[in-house]
N, C-alpha and C positions, 0 to 999 in steps of 0.2 A: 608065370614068373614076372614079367612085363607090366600086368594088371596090378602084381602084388606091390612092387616097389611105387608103381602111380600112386595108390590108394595111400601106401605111405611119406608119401614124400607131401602128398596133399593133406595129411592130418599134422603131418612136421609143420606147414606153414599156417593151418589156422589154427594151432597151439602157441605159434609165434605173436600171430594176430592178436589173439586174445592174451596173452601177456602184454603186451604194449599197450591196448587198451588198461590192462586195470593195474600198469603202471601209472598211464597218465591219470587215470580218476583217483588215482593213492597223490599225486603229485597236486592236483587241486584240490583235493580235500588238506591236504597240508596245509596248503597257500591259503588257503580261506580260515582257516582255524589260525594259524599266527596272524592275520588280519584283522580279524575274532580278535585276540589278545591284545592287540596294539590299540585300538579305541580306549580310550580312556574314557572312564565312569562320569556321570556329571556331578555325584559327590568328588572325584579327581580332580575333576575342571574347575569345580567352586573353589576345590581348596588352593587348586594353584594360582586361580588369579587373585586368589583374597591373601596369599605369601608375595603374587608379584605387586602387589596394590601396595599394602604393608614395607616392603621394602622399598619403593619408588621416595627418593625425596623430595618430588615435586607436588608430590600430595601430600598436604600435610594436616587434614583431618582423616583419619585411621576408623571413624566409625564408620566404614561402608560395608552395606549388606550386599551379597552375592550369593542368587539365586541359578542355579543351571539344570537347566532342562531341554534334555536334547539337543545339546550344541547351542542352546537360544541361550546366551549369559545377559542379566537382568541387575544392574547395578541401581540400591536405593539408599537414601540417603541425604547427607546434604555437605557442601564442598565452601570454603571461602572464597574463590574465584571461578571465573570461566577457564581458565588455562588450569588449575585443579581440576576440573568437570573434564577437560579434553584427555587432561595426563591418564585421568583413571580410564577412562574406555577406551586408549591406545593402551596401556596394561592388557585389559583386560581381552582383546581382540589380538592380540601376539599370542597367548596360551595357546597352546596345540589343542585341539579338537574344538575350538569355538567357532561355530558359522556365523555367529549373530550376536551382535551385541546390543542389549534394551536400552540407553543411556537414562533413567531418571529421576537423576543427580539433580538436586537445586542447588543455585548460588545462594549461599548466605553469609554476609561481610560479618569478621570475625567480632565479637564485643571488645570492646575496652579495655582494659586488665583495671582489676580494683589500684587504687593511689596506694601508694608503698607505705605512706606514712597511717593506712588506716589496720590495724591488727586485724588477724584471721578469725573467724568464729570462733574456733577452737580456744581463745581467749576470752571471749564474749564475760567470763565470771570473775575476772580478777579487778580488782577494784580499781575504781578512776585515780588519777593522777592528781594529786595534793599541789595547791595552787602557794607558792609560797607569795609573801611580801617582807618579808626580811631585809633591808635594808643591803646595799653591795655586799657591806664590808664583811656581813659577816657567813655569804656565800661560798660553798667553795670553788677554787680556782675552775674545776674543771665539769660545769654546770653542761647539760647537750645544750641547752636551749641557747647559752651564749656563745657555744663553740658553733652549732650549727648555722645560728641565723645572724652572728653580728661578727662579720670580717672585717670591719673599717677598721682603721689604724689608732681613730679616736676610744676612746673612755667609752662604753654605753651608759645613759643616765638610768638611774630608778627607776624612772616611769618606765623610758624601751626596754628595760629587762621583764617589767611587771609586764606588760604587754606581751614581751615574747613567751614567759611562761605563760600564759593566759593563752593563748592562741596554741600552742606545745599540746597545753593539756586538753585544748577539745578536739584536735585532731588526733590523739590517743587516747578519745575516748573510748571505750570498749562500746561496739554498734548493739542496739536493742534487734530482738527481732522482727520488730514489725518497722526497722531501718533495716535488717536485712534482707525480708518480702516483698519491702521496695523496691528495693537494687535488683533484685532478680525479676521482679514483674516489670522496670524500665531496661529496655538492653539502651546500650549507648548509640549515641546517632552513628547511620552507617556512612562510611568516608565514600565519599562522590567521584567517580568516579569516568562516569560520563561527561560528553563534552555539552556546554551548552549551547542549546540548539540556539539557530539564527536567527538575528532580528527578524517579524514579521515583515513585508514587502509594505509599504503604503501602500494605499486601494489606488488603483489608476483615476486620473481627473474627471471629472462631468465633461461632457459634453452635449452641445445642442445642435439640433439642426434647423436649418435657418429657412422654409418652403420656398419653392418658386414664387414667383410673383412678387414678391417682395422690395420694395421701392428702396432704393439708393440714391440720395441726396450726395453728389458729390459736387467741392469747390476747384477750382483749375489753379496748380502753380504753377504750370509750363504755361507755354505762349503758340499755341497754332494758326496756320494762316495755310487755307485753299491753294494758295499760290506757289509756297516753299515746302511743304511739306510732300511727303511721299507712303507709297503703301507702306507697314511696317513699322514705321516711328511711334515711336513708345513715347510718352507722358506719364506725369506721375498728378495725383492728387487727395485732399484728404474726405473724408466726411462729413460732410456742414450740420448731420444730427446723428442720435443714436438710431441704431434698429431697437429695437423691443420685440420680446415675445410674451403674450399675457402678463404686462405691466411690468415685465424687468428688462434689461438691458443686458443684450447678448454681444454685440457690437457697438464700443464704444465710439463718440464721436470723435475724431478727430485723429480716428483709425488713417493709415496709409493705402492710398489705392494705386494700382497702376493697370493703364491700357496703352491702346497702339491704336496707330492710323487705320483704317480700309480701304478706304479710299480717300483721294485727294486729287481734287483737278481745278484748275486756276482759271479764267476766263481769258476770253478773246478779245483782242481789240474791237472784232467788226461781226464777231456773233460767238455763239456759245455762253457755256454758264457758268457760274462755280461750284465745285460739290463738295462738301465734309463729308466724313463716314467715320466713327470712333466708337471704340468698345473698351469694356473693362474688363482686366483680365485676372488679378491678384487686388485683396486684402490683408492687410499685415498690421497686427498691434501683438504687445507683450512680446515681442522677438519670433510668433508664428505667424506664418504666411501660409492663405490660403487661394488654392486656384478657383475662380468662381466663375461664371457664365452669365453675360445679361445681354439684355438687345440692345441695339445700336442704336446711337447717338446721329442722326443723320441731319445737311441740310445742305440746301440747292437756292441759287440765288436764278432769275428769270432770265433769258436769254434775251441776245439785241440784236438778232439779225436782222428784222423786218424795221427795227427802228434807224440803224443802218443804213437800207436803200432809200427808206424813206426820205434821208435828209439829204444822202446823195444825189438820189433824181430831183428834189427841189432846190438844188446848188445851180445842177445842170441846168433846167428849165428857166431859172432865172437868168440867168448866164446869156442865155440863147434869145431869150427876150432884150438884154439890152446890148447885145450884140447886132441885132434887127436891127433896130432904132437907130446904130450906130453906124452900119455899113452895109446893110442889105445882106444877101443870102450870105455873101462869103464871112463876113460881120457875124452872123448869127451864131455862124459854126463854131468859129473862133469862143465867140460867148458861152457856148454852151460847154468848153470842153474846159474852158475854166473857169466857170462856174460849180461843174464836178470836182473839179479839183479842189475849189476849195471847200465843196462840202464835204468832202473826204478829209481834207489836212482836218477841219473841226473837230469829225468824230473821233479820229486818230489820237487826239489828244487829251478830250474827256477820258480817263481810267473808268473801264466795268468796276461794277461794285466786288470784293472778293470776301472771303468771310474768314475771318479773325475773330480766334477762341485767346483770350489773355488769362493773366492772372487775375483770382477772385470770381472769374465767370462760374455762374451755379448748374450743373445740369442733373438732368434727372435717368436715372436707368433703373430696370427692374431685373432681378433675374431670371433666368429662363433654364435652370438647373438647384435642386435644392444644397445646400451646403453645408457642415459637421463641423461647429466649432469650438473651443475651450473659452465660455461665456466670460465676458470680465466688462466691466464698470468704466473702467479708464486704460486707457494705453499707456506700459510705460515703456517711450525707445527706445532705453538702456537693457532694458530684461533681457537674460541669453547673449551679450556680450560679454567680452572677456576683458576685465579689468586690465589696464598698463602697469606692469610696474612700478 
């Protein structure tokens, strides 16, 4: 009894089991077939974006083709503007089932519209317009040709009326057709629309370079002197010739130079020398200034120590000689020590030689770095300054 109700209460439960299952497989087979249904066709798709294309007012040429193929929509054809070209493939990419939209749409600027005053083909056979000359008077009041073209307040004469029929009638004249084969094989020029592009750049200046070695003729405006001057003082001066490079003139003369001291030491009363030491450091013509490198300008005057004792011990000596003569030993001494003395006041008083660079002095320096310049003929020192009001 025990056995029998297991055995059934266990076939109760996998009768249950297996209804639940092919509930659920009845419950997705549903879902997948109205899923099935909801996909819309790609003749659907064509046709609804070619009704939303159609209806959109921001396109306003209507002959676009629409191709769909698998969700791929394929717009051909051709559109007046770029924002026509955009409007349609946002149409066409809103439609329900589109994955993909081809966009290739060309811009083409609309034509012309024919002149109002030219008649349609469709008239092309009716006969041209009769030129009158009939005198004002006997016109009637209410001519196009005078109403249309002649507003002024005055009278028109016979001739400007004859004119204006005359001009009436070949604008109404009916177009032949090989003036209508024209018109359709010229489209009208398209309106521009782009911006115009920017003036080209000038091509950047020449420039040359100037090699080491290269000699520097410079003239002296400042005034230096061994004796006043110190390390670091600056001078200025210009070019007494051009440079050249294969027969033309890259640096003009009369170019601006400027250096500085190096060295600078003054002499001694009673020994010692004097020393120059000067370099250049910038050229300047046309308002540019260039940093350039040469060797130094140096120069040393001979020293006077030994010229010095020499006139001092022969002051002494003599001194002491006619100190002798004059009072024996103690005489002598007296002599000789002013005797020194006064060859000492002598030298004391001759000036060492010192060495003074003035105005118009010529020196020579070369460079010892090559230099990149904007070549020109003559300097002018106004270039690159800013006008006064």
């Amino acid at each position: 009894m025990v056995l029998a109700n297991q055995e059934e209460a266990r076939m109760r439960r996998s009768l249950i089991r297996s209804s639940i299952i092919v509930f659920i497989a009845a419950i997705a087979l549903f879902a997948a077939a109205c899923k099935k249904s909801q996909t819309p066709t790609d003749a659907q798709i064509a046709s609804d974006v070619q009704s939303k294309v159609n209806a959109d007012e921001a396109v306003q040429n209507k002959q676009i083709a629409v191709l769909a193929a698998n969700g791929v929509v394929t717009l051909s054809g051709s559109v007046g503007s770029e924002a026509e070209r955009s409007a349609a493939a946002g149409d066409a990419a809103g439609v329900s089932g589109v994955r993909t939209v081809v966009n290739n749409l060309t811009v083409q600027p609309a034509q012309a519209s024919m002149p109002q005053n030219e008649p349609q083909p469709a008239f092309a056979n009716q006969p041209p317009v009769q030129t009158q000359t009939q005198p004002p008077a006997s016109e009637p009041a209410a001519e196009p040709a005078a109403t249309t073209r002649s507003k002024t307040a005055h009278k028109p004469s016979a001739t400007g009326q004859s004119r204006a029929r005359h001009t009436f009638a070949q604008n109404n004249a009916p177009l032949t057709q090989a003036d209508a084969m024209r018109q359709q094989q010229s489209p009208s020029t398209p309106v521009q629309t782009r911006e115009s592009a920017p003036p080209t750049p000038p091509p950047p200046p020449a420039t040359v370079t100037v090699p080491d070695g290269t000699a520097l003729a410079v003239r002296m405006l400042d005034t230096l002197d061994s004796q006043k001057a110190n390390p670091g003082d600056t001078f200025r001066g210009t070019l007494n010739s051009p440079v050249q490079m294969d027969g033309r003139v890259v640096i003009p003369a009369d170019a601006d130079v400027f250096g500085h001291v190096v060295a600078a030491q003054g002499a001694g009363k009673f020994s010692g020398s004097a020393v120059l030491t000067i370099e250049i450091d910038k050229v300047s013509f046309n308002g540019r200034t260039y940093a350039i490198h040469t060797d130094q300008w140096s120069k040393q005057t001979t020293g006077r120590g030994k010229g010095t004792a020499a006139k001092v011990g022969g002051g002494a000596a003599l001194g002491a000689l006619i100190g002798g003569l004059a009072g024996g030993g103690k005489g002598a001494g007296i002599g000789a020590a002013v005797g020194a003395g006064a060859g000492g006041t002598a030298q004391a008083v001759t000036k060492p030689g010192q060495i003074k660079l003035g105005p118009e002095a010529l020196l020579t320096f070369h460079l010892t770095q090559p230099v990149t310049v904007q070549p020109s003929s003559s300097n002018e020192r106004n270039a690159g300054r800013q006008q006064m009001p």
